[in-house]
C-alpha positions in Angstrom: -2.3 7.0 31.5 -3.1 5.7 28.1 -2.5 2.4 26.1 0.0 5.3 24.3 1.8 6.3 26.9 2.1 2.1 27.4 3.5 1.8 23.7 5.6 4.3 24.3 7.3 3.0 27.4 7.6 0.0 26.0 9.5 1.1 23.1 11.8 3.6 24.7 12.5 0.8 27.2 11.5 3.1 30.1 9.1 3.4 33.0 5.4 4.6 32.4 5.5 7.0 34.7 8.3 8.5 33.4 6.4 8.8 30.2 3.4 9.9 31.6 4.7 12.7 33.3 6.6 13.9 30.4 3.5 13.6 27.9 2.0 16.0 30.7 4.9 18.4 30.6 4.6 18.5 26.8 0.8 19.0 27.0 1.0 21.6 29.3 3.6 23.8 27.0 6.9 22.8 28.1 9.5 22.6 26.1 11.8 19.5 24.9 14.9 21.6 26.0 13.3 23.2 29.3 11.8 19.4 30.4 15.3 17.5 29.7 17.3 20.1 32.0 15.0 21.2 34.4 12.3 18.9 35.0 14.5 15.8 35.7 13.2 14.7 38.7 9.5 14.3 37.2 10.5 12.4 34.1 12.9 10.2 36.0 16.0 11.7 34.0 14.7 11.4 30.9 17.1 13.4 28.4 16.8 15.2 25.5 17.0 12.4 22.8 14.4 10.5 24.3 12.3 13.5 25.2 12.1 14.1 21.1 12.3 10.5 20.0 9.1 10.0 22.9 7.3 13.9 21.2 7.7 12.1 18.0 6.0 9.3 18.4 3.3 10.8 20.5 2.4 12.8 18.0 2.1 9.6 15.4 0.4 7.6 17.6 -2.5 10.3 18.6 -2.7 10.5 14.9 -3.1 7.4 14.0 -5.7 6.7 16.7 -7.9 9.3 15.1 -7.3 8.0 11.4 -8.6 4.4 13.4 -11.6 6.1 14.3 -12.5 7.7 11.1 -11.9 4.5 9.2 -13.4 2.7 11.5 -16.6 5.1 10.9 -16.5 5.4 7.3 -16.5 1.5 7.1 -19.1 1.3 9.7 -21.7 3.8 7.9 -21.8 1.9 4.6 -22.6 -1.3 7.0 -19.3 -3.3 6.2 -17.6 -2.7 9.3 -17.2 -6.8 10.5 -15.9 -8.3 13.9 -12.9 -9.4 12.2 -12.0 -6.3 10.4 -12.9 -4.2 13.3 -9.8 -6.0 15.5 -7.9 -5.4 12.2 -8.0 -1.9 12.3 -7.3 -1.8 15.9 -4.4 -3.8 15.4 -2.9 -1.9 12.9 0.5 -0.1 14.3 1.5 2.3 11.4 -0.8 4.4 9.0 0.3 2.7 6.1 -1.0 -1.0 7.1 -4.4 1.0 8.0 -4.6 2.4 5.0 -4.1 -1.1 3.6 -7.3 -1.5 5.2 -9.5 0.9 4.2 -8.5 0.9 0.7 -11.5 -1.7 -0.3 -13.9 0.4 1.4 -12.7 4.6 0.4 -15.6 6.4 -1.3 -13.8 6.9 -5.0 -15.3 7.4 -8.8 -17.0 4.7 -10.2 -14.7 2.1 -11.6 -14.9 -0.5 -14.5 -15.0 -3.0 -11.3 -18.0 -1.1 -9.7 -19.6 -1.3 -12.7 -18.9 -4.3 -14.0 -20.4 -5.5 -10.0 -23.3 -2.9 -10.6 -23.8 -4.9 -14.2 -24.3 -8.5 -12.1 -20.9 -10.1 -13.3 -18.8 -10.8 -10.1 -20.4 -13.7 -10.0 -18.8 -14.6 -12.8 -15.6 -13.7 -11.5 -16.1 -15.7 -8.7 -17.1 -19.1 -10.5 -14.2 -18.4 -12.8 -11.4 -17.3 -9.6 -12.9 -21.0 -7.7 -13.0 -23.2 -10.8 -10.6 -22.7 -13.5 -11.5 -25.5 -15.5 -14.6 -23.8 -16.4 -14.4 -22.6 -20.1 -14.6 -18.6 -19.8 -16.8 -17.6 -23.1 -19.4 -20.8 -22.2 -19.7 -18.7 -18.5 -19.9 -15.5 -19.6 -22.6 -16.5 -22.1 -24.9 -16.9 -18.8 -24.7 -13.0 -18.3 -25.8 -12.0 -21.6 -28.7 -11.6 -23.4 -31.8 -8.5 -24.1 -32.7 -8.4 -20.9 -29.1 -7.7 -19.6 -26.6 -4.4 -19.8 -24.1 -7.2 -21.1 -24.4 -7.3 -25.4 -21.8 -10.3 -25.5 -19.2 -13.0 -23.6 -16.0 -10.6 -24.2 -17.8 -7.6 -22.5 -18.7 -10.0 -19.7 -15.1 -11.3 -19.4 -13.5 -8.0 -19.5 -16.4 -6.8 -16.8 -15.4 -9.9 -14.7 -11.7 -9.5 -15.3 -12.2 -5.7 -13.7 -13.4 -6.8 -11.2 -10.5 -9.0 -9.9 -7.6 -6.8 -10.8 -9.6 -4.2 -8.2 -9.9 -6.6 -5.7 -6.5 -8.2 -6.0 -5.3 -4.5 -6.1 -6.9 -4.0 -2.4 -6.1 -7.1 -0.6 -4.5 -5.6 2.7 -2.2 -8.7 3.2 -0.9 -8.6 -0.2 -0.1 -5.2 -0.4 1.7 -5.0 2.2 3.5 -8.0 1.6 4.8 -6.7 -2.0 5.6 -3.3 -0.5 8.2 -5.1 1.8 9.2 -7.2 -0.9 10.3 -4.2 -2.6 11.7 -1.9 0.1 14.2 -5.6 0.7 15.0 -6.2 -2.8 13.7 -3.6 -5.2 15.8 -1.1 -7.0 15.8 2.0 -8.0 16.3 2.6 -11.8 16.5 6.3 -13.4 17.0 7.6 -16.5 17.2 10.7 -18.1 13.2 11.9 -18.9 12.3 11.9 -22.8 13.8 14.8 -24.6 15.3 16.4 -21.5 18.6 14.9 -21.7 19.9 17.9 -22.9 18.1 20.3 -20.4 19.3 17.6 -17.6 23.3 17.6 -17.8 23.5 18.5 -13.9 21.9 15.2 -13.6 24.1 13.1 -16.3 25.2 10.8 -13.6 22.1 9.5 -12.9 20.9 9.3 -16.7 21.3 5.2 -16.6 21.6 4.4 -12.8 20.5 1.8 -10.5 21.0 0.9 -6.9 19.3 -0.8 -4.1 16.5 1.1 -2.9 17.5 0.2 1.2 21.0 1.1 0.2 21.1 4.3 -1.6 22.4 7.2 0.5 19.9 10.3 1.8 22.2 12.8 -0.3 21.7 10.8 -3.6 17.8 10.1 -3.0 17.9 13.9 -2.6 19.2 14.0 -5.5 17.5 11.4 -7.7 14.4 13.2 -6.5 15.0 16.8 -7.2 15.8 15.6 -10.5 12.0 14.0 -10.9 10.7 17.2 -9.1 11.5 18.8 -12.0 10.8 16.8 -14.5 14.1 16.3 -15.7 14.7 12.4 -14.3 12.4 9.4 -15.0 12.3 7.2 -11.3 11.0 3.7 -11.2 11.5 1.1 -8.4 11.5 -2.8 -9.4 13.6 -5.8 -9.3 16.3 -6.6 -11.3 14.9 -8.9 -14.9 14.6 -12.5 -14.1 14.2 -15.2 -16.4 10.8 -15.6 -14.9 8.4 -15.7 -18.2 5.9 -13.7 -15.3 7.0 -10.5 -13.7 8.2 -11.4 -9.9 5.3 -9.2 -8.6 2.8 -11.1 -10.9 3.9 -14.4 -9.3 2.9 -13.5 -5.5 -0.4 -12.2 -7.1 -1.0 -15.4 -8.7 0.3 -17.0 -5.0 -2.4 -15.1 -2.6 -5.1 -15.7 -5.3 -4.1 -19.4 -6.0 -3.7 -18.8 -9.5 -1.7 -21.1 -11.4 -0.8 -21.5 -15.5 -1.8 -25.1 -15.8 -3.1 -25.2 -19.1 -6.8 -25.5 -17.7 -9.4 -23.6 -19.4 -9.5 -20.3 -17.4 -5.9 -20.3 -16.3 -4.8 -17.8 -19.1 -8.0 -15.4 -18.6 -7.2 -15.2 -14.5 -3.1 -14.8 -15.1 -4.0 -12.2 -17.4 -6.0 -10.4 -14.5 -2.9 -11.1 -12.0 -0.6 -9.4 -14.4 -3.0 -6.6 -14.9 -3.1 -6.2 -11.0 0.7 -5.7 -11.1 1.5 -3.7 -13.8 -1.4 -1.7 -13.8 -2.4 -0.8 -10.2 -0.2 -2.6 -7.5 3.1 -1.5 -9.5 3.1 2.0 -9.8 0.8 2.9 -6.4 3.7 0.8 -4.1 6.3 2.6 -6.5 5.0 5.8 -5.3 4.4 4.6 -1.9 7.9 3.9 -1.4 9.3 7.2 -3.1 7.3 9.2 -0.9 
C-alpha cells in the first residue's frame, strides 16, 4: 500500500483495500473488463467505471511522482533545492502546479534576464522593485562606468527591467493564480487568420466569435481548433475590454509585486515591467496552456 493507493481511495470514496487489490490486478495484466466481472470479490465490487476512473488516475499519479523526483533533482544539482520549496514540490497535486515550480529553475538559453544578472544589475532591480521613490537613471548610473559591461543608465534599466519581467513571469503563485483567473472568466476570441479568409469559408462562422472559455461546447473547441491546426483560424483567450487604463492581467502583476502608479519616481519604469510580464510572457504561455 502506497500514499497512491491512499489518494485514490480517498477520492473514489472507497476502501483501500479495495484499491489496493485492484492496482494489483491491473499490475499483474488483468484487464478493466475481466477485473469488474470476474474479480468482484477481491476488489470489494468495484465496477467498471471506477475500475477506469481508479487506472486513470493511477497512471497520473505514478507520473507525477516521477516528474517530483526529477524536479526535485534537477533543482537539487544546481544547489537551489531549499526546505521550503522541497515541501512545495511535494505538495503539488497536478503536473501543471509542479511545473509552476520548476519553471524558475529549467536549464533554457541564456536570456536578456540571465544576462543582464550575469552583467551585475539585479541589484538594481531589487533597490528599484523595494524603493520606488528612488529616481531610476540616478540608480542605474551606479552600474556604469569603463570598468563595467554596462556603457550607460538606459542599458542598465532595460538590463534591470529584464530581469523582473522574467522573474514576475516565473512566480509559481502568480501563475497559477492568472491561469484560474482565466479558465473562470477568460474568453475565447477567433477570427479569420490574415489573408485566409477566403481559403477559410468552412470556418465563416467563427470568423468574429467569442464565447466563454468554461462554456464553449467539446464539438465547437473541436472545431475552433482544427481551424488553428490548419492555419486557417487566429485563437486568443482574454477577458472581455475594461475601462481599466492597465490590462486586467497587468493589475494582479502589479498586486503580487506590490507595484502601484503613484506618481513616485520609479512607479512608471516598474509598471512598465508588469505590463511587459503580461503581454509579453505570462499572456501568451497561459493562452497556450489553456488551449492545450
Amino acid at each position: 500500500m502506497t500514499p497512491i493507493d491512499q489518494q485514490i481511495a480517498n477520492e473514489l470514496s472507497v476502501q483501500l483495500v479495495q484499491v489496493s487489490a485492484a492496482i494489483e490486478l491491473l499490475n499483474e495484466g488483468a484487464t478493466i473488463p475481466f477485473i469488474a466481472r470476474y474479480r468482484k470479490e477481491k476488489t470489494g465490487g468495484l465496477d467498471d467505471g471506477q475500475l477506469r476512473k481508479l487506472e486513470q488516475r493511477l497512471s497520473y499519479l505514478q507520473q507525477l511522482a516521477e516528474r517530483k523526483t526529477t524536479v526535485r533533482k534537477a533543482i537539487d544539482e544546481q544547489g537551489k533545492l531549499t526546505p521550503e520549496l522541497a515541501r512545495a514540490i511535494d505538495a503539488a497535486d497536478s503536473k501543471i502546479d509542479l511545473e509552476d515550480l520548476y519553471a524558475p529553475y529549467k536549464q533554457k538559453r541564456r536570456t536578456k534576464g540571465q544576462m543582464a544578472q550575469e552583467a551585475g544589475l539585479e541589484p538594481l532591480a531589487d533597490v528599484l522593485l523595494s524603493n520606488p521613490s528612488l529616481n531610476p537613471s540616478t540608480e542605474a548610473l551606479k552600474y556604469c562606468g569603463p570598468d563595467t559591461a554596462i556603457s550607460d543608465a538606459e542599458n542598465a534599466l532595460e538590463g534591470a527591467q529584464s530581469i523582473l519581467v522574467e522573474r514576475m513571469a516565473e512566480e509559481p503563485q502568480l501563475v497559477g493564480r492568472l491561469r484560474d483567473w482565466l479558465w473562470s472568466d477568460g474568453r475565447i476570441f477567433s477570427k479569420a487568420a490574415r489573408g485566409k479568409q477566403a481559403e477559410a469559408t468552412k470556418f465563416a462562422a467563427y470568423f468574429e466569435f467569442q464565447q466563454s472559455i468554461r462554456e464553449i461546447p467539446s464539438h465547437r473547441a473541436l472545431a475552433l481548433l482544427r481551424g488553428r491546426n490548419e492555419s486557417l483560424l487566429s485563437l486568443r483567450i482574454d477577458v472581455e475590454d475594461t475601462d481599466s487604463r492597465y490590462h486586467p492581467g497587468a493589475v494582479k502583476v502589479m498586486a503580487q509585486f506590490a507595484i502601484a502608479d503613484r506618481g513616485r519616481a520609479a512607479d512608471a519604469w516598474l509598471v512598465e515591467a508588469a505590463e511587459a510580464a503580461w503581454k509579453s510572457k505570462l499572456h501568451p504561455a497561459l493562452t497556450t496552456s489553456l488551449l492545450a
